[in-house]
N, CA, C and O atoms as a Tripos MOL2 file, in Angstrom:
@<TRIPOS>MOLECULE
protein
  264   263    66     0     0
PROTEIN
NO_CHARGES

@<TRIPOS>ATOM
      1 N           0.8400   -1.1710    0.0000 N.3       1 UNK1
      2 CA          0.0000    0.0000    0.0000 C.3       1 UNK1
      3 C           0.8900    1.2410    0.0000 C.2       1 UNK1
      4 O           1.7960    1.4320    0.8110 O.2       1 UNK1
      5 N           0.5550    2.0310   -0.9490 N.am      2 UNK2
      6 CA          1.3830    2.9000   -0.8260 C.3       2 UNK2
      7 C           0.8820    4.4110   -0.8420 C.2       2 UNK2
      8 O           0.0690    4.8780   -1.6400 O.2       2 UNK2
      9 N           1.4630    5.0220    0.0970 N.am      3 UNK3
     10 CA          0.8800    6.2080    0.6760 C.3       3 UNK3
     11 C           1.6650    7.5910    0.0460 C.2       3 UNK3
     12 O           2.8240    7.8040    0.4020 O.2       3 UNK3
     13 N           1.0660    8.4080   -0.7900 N.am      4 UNK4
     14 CA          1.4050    9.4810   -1.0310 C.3       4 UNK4
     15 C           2.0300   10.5680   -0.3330 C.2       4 UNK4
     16 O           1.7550   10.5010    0.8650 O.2       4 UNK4
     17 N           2.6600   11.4060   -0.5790 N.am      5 UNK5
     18 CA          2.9930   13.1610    0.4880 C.3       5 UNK5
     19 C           1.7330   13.8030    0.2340 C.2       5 UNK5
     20 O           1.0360   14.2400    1.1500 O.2       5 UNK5
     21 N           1.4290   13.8700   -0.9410 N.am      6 UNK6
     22 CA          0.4470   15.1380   -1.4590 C.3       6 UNK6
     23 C          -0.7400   14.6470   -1.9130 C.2       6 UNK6
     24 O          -0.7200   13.6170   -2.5870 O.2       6 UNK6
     25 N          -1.7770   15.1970   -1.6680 N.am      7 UNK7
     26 CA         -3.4920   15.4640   -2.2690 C.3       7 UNK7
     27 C          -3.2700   15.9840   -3.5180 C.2       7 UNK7
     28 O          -2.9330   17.1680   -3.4750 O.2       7 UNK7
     29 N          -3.3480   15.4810   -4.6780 N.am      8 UNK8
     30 CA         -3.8160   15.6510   -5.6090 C.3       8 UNK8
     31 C          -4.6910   15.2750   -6.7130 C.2       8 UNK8
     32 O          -5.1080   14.1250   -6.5720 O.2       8 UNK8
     33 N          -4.9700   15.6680   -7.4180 N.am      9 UNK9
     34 CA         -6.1890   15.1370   -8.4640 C.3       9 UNK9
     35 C          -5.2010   14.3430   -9.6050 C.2       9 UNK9
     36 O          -4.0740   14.7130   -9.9340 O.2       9 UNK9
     37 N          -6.1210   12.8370  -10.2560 N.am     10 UNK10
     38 CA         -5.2760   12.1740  -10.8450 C.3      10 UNK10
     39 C          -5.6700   12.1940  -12.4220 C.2      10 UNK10
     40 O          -6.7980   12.0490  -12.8920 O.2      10 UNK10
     41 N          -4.3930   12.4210  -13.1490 N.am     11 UNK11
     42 CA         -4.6000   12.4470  -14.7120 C.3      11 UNK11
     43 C          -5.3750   11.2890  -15.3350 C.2      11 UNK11
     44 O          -5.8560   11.1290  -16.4570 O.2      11 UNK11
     45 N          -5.3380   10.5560  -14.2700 N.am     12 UNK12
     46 CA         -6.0250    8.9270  -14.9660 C.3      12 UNK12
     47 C          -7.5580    8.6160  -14.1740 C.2      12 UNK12
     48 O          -8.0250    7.5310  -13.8250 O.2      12 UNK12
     49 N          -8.1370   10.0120  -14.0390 N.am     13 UNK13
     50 CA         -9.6240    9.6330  -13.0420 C.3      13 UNK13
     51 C         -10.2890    9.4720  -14.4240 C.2      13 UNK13
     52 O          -9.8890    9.2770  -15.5720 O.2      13 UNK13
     53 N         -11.3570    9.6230  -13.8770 N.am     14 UNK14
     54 CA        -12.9880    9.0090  -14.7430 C.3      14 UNK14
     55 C         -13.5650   10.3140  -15.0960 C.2      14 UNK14
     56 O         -14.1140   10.2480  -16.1960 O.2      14 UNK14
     57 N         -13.6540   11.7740  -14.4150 N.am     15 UNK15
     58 CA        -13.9750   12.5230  -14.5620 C.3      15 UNK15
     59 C         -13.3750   13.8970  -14.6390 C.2      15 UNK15
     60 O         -13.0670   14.6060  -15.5970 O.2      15 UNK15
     61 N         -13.2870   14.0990  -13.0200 N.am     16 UNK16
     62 CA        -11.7960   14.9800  -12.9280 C.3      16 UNK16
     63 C         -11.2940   14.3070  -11.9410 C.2      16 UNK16
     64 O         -11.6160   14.7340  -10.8320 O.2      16 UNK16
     65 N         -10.8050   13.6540  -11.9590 N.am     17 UNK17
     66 CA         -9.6210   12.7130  -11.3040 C.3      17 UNK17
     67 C          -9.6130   13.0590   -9.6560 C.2      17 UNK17
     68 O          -8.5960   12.8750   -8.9880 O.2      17 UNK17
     69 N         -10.9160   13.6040   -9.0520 N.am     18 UNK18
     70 CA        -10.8870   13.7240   -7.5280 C.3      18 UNK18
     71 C         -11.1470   12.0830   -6.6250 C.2      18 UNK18
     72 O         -10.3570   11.5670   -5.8350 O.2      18 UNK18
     73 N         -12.0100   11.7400   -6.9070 N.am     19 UNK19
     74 CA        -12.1010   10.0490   -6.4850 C.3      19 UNK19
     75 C         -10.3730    9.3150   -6.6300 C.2      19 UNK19
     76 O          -9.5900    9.0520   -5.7170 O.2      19 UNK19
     77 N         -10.2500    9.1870   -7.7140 N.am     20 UNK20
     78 CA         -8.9300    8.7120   -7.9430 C.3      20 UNK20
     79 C          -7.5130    9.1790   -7.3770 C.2      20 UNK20
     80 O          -6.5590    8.5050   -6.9870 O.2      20 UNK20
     81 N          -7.7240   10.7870   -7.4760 N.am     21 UNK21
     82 CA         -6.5820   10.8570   -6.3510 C.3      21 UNK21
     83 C          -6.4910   11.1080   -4.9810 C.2      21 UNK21
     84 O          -5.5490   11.6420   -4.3950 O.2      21 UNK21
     85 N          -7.9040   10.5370   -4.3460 N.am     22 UNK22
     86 CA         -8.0180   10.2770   -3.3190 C.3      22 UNK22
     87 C          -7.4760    9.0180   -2.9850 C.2      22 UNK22
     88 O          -6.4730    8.7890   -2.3090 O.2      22 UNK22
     89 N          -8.0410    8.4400   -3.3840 N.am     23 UNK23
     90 CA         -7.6800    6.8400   -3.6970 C.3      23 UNK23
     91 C          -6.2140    6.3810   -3.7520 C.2      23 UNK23
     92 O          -5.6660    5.4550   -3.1540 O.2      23 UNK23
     93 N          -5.7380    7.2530   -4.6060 N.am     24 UNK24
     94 CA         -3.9790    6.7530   -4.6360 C.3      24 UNK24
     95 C          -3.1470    7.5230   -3.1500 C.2      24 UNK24
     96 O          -2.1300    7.1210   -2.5840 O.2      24 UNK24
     97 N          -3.8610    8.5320   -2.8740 N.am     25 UNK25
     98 CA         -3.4880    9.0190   -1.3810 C.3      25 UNK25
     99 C          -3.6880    8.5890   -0.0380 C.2      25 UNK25
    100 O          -3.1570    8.8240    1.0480 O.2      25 UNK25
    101 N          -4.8640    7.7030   -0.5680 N.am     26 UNK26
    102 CA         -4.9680    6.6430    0.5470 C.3      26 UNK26
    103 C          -4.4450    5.1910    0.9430 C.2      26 UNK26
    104 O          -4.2190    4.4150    1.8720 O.2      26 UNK26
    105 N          -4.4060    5.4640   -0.9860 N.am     27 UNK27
    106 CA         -3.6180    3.7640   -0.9350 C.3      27 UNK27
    107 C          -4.8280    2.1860   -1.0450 C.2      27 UNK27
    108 O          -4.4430    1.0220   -0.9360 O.2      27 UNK27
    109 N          -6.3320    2.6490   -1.2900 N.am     28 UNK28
    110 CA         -6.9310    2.0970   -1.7220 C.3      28 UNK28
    111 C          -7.6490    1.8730   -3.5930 C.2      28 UNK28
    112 O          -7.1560    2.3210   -4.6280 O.2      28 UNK28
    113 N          -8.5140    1.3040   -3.4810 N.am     29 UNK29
    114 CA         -8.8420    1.1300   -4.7580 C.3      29 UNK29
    115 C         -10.0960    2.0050   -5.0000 C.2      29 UNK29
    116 O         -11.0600    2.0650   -4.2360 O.2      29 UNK29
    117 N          -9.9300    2.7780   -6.3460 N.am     30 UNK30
    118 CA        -10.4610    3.8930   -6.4750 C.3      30 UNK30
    119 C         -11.9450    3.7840   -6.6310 C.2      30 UNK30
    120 O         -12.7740    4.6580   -6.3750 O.2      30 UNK30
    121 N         -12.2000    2.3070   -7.1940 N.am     31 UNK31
    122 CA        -13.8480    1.9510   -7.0110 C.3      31 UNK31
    123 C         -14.5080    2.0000   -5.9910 C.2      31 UNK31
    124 O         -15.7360    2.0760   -6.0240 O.2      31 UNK31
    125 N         -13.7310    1.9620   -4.7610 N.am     32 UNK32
    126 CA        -13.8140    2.1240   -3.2280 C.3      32 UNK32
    127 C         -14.8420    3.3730   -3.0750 C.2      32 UNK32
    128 O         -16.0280    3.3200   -2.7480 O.2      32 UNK32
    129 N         -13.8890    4.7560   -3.4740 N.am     33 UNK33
    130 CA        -14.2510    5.7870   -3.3000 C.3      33 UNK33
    131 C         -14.9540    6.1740   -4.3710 C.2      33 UNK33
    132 O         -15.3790    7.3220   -4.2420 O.2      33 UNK33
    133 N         -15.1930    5.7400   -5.2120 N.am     34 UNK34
    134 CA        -16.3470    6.3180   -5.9520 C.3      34 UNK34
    135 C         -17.8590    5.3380   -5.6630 C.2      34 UNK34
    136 O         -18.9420    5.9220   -5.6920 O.2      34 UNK34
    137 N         -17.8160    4.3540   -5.4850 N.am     35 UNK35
    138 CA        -18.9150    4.0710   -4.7640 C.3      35 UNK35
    139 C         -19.4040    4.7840   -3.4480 C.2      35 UNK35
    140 O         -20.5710    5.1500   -3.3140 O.2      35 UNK35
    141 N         -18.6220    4.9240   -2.6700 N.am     36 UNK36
    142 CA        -18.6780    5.4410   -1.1900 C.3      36 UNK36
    143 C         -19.1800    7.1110   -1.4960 C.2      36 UNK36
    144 O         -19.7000    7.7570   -0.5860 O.2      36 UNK36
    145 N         -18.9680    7.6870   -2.8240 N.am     37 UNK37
    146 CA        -18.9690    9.0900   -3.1420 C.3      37 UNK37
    147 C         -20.6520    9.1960   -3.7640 C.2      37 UNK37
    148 O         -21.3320   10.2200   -3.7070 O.2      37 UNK37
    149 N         -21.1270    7.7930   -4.3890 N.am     38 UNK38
    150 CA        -22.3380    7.9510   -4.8950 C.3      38 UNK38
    151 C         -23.2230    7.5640   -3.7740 C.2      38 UNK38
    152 O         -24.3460    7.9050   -4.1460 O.2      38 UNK38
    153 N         -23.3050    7.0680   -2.6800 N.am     39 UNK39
    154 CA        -23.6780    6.1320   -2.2510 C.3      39 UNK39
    155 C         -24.1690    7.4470   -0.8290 C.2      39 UNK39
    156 O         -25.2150    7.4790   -0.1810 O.2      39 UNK39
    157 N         -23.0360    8.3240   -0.7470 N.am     40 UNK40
    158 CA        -23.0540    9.5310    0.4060 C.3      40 UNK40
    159 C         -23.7210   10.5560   -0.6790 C.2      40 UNK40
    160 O         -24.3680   11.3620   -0.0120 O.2      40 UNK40
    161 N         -23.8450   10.8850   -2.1430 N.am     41 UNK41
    162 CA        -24.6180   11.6930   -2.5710 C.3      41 UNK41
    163 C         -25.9480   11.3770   -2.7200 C.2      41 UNK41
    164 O         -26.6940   12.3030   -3.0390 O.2      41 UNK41
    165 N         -26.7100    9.5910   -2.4610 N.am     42 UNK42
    166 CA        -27.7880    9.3990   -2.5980 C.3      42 UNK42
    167 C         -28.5570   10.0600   -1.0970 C.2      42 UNK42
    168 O         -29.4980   10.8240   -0.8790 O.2      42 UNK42
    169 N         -27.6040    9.3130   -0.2780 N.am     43 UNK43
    170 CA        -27.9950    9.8800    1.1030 C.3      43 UNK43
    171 C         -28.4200   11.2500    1.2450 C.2      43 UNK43
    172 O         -29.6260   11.3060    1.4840 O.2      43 UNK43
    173 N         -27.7910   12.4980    1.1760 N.am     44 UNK44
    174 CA        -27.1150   13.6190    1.1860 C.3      44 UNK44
    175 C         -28.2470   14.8700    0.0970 C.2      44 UNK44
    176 O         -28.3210   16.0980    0.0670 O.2      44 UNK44
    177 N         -28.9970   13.7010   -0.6950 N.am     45 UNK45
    178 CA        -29.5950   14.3150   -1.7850 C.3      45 UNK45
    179 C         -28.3070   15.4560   -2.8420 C.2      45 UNK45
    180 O         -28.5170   16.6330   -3.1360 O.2      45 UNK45
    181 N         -27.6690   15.0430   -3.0310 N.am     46 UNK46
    182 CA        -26.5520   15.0700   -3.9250 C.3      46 UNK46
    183 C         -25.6170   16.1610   -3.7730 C.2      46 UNK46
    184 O         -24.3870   16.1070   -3.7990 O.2      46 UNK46
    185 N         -26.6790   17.5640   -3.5470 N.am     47 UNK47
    186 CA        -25.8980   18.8210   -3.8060 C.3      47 UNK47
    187 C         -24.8630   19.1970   -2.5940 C.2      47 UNK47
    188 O         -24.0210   20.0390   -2.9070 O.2      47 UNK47
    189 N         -24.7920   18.6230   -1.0630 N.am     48 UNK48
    190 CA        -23.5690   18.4510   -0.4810 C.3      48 UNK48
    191 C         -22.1290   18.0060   -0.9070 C.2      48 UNK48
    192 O         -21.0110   18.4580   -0.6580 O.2      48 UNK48
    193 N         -22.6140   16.8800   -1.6920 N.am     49 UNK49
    194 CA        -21.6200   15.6310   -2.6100 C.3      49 UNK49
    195 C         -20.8080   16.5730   -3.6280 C.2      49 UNK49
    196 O         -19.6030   16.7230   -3.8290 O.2      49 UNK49
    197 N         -22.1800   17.2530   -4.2940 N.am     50 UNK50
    198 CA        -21.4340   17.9170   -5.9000 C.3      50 UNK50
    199 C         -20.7870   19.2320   -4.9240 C.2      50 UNK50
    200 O         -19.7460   19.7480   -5.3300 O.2      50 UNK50
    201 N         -21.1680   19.5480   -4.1500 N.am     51 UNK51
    202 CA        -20.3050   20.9920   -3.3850 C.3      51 UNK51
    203 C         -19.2410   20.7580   -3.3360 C.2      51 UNK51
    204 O         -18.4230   21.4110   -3.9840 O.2      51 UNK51
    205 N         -18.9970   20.0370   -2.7780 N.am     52 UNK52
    206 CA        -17.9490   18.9670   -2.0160 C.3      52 UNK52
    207 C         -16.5250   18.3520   -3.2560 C.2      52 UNK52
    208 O         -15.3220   18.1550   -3.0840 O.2      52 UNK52
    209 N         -16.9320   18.2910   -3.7950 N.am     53 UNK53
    210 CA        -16.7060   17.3260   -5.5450 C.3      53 UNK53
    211 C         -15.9360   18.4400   -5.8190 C.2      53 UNK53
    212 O         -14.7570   18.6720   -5.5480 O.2      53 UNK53
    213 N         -17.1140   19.3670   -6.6340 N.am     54 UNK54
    214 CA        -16.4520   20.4850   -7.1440 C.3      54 UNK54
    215 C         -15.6460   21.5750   -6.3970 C.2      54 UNK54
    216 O         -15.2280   22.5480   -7.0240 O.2      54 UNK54
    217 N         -15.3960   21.4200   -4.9430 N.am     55 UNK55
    218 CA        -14.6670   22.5140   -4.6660 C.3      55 UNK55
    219 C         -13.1320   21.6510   -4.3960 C.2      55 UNK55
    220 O         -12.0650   22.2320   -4.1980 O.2      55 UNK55
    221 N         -13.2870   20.3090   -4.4360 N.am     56 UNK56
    222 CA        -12.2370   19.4330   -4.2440 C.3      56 UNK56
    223 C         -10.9630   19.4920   -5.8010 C.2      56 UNK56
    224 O          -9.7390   19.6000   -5.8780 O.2      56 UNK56
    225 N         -12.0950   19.3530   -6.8290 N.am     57 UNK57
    226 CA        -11.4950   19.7170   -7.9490 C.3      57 UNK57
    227 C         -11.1670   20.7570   -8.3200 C.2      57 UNK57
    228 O         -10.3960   20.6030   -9.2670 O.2      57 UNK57
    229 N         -11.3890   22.1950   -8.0060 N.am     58 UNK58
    230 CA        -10.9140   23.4820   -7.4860 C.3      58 UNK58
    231 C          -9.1200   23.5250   -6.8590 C.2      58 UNK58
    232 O          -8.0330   23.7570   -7.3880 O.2      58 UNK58
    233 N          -9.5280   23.2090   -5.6480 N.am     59 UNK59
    234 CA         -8.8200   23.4990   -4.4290 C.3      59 UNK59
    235 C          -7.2940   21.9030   -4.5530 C.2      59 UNK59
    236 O          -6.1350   22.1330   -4.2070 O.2      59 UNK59
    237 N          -7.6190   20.9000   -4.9370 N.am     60 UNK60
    238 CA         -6.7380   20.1000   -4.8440 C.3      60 UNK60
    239 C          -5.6890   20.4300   -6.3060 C.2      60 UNK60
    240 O          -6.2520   20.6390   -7.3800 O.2      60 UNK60
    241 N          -3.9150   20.4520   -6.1990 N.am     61 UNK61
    242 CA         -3.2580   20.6510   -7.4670 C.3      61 UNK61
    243 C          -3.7720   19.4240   -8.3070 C.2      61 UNK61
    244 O          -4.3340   18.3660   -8.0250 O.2      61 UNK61
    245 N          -3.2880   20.0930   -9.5850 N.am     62 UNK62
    246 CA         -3.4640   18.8040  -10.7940 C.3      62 UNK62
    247 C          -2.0310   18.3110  -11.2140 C.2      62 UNK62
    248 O          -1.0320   19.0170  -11.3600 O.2      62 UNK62
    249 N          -2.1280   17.1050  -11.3590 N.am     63 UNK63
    250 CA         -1.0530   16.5820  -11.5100 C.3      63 UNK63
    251 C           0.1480   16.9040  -12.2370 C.2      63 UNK63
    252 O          -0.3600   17.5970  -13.1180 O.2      63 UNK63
    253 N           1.4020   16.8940  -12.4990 N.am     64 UNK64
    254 CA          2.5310   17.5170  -13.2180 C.3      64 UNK64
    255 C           2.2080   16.8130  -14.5110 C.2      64 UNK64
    256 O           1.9270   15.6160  -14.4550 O.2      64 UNK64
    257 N           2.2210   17.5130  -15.8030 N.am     65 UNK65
    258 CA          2.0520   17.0400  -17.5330 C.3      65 UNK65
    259 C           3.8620   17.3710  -17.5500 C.2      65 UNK65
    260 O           4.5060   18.2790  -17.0260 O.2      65 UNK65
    261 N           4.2220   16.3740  -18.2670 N.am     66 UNK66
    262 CA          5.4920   16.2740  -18.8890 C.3      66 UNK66
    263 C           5.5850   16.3620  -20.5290 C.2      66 UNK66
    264 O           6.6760   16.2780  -21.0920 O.2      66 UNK66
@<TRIPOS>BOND
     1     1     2 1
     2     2     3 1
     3     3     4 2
     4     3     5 am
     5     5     6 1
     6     6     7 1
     7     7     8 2
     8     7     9 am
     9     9    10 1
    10    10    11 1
    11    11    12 2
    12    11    13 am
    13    13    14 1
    14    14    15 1
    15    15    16 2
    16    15    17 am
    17    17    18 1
    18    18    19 1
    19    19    20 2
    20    19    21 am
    21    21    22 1
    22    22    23 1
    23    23    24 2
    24    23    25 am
    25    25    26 1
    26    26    27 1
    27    27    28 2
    28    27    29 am
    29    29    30 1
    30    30    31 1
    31    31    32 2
    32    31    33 am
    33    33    34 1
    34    34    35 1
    35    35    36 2
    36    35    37 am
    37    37    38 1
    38    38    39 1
    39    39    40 2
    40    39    41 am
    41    41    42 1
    42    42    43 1
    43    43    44 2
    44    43    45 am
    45    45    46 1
    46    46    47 1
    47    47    48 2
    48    47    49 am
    49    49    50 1
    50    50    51 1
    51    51    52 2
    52    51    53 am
    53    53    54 1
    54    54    55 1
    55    55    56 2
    56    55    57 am
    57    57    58 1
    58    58    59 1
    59    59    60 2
    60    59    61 am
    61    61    62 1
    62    62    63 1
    63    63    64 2
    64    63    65 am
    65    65    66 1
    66    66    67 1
    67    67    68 2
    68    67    69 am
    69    69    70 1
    70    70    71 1
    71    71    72 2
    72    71    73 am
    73    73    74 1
    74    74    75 1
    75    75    76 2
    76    75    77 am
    77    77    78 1
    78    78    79 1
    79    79    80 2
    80    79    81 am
    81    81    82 1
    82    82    83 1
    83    83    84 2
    84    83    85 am
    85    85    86 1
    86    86    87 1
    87    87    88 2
    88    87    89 am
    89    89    90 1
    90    90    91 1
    91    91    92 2
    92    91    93 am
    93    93    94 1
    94    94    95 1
    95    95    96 2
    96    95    97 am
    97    97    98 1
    98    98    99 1
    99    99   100 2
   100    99   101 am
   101   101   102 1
   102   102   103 1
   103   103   104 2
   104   103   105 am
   105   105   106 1
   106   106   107 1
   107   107   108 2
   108   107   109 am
   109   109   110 1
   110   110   111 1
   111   111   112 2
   112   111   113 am
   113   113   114 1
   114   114   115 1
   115   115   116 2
   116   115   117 am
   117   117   118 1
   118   118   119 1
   119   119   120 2
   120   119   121 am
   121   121   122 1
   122   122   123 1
   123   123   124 2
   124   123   125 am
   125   125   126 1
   126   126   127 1
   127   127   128 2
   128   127   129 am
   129   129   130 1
   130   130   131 1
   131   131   132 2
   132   131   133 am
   133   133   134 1
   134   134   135 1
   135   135   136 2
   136   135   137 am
   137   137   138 1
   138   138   139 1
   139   139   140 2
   140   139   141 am
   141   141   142 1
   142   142   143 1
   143   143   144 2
   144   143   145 am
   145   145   146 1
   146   146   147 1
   147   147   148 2
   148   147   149 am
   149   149   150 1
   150   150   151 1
   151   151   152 2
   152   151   153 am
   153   153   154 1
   154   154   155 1
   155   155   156 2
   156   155   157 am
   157   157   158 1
   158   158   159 1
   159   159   160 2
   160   159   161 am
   161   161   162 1
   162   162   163 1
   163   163   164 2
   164   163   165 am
   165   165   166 1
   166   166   167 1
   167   167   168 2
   168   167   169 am
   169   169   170 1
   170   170   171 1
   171   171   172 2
   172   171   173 am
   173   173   174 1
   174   174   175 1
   175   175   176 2
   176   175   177 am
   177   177   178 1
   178   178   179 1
   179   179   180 2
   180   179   181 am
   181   181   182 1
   182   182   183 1
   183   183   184 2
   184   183   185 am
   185   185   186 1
   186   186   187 1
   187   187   188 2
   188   187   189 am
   189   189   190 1
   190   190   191 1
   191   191   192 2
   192   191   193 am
   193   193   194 1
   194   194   195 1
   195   195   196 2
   196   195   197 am
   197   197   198 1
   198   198   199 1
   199   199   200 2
   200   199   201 am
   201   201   202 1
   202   202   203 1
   203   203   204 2
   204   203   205 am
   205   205   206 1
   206   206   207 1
   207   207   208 2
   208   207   209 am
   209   209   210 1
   210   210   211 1
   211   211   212 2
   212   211   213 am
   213   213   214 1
   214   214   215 1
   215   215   216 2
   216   215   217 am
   217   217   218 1
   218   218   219 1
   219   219   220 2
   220   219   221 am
   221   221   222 1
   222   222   223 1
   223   223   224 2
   224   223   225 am
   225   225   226 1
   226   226   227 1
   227   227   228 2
   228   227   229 am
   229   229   230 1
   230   230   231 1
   231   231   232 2
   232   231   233 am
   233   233   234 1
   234   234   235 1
   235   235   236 2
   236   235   237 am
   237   237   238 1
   238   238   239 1
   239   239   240 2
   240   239   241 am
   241   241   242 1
   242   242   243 1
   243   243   244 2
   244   243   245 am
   245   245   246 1
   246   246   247 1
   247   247   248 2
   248   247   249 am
   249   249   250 1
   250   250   251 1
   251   251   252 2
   252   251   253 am
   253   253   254 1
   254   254   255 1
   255   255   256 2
   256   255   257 am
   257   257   258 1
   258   258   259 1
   259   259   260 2
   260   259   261 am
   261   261   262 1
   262   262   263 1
   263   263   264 2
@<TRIPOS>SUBSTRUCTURE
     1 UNK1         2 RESIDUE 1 A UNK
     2 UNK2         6 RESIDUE 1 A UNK
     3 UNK3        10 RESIDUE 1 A UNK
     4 UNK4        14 RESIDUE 1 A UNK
     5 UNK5        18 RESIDUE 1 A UNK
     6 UNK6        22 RESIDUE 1 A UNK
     7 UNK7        26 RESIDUE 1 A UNK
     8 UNK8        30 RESIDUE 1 A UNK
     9 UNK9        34 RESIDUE 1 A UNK
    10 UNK10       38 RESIDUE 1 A UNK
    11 UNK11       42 RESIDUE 1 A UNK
    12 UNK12       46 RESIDUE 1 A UNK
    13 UNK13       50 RESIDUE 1 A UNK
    14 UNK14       54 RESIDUE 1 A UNK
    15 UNK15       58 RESIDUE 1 A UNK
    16 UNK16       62 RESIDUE 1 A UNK
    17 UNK17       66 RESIDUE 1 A UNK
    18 UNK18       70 RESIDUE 1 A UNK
    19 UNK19       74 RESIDUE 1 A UNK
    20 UNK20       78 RESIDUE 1 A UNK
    21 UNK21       82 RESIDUE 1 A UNK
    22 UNK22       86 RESIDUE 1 A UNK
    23 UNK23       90 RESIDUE 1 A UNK
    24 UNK24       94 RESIDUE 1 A UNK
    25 UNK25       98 RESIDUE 1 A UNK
    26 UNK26      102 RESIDUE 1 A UNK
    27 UNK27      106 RESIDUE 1 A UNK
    28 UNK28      110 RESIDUE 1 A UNK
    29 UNK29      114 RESIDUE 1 A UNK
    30 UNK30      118 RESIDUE 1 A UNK
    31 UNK31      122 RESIDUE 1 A UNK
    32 UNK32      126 RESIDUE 1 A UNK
    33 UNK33      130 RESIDUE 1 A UNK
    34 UNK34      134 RESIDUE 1 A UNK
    35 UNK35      138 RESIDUE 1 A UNK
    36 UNK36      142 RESIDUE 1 A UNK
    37 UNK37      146 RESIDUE 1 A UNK
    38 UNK38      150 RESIDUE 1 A UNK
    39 UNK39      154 RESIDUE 1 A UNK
    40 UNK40      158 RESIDUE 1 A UNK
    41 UNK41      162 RESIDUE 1 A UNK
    42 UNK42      166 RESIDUE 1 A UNK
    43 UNK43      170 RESIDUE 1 A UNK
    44 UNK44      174 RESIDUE 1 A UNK
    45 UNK45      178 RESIDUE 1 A UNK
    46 UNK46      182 RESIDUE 1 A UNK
    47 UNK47      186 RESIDUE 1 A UNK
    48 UNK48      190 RESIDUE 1 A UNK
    49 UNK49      194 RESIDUE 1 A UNK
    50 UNK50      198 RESIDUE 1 A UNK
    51 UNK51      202 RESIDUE 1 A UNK
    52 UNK52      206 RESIDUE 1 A UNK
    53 UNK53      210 RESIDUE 1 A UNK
    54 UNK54      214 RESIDUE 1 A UNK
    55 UNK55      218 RESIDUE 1 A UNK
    56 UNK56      222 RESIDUE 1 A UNK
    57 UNK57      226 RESIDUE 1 A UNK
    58 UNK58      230 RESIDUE 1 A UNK
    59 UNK59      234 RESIDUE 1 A UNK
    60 UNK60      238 RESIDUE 1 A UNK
    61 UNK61      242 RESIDUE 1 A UNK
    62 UNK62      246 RESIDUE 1 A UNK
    63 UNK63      250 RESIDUE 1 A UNK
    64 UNK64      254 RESIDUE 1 A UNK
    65 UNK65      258 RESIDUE 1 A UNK
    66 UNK66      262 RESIDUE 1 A UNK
């Protein structure tokens, strides 16, 4: 398992790569957290989730392009 330094968003997500580079910062599997992400927006009635989402994809760097 391997644990990151930094929060960042991953070039290889599904959408904008916030699930995923959670996931590699935690060191779990990213289906993990995107279930756990739909599953707290059904609860939540969504617009906490998408707040949440979108200020994550905001506020977290994007990964280094070479």
């Amino acid at each position: 398992m391997s644990h990151n330094n930094r929060l960042r968003r991953s070039s290889e997500g599904k959408l904008l790569g916030v699930c995923q580079g959670l996931a590699d910062w935690i060191g779990i599997n990213p289906t993990v957290v995107r279930i756990a992400v739909v599953v707290i927006a059904f609860a939540t009635s969504f617009f906490p989730v998408l707040c949440a989402y979108l200020a994550a994809a905001i506020l977290m760097p994007q990964p280094a392009r070479y």
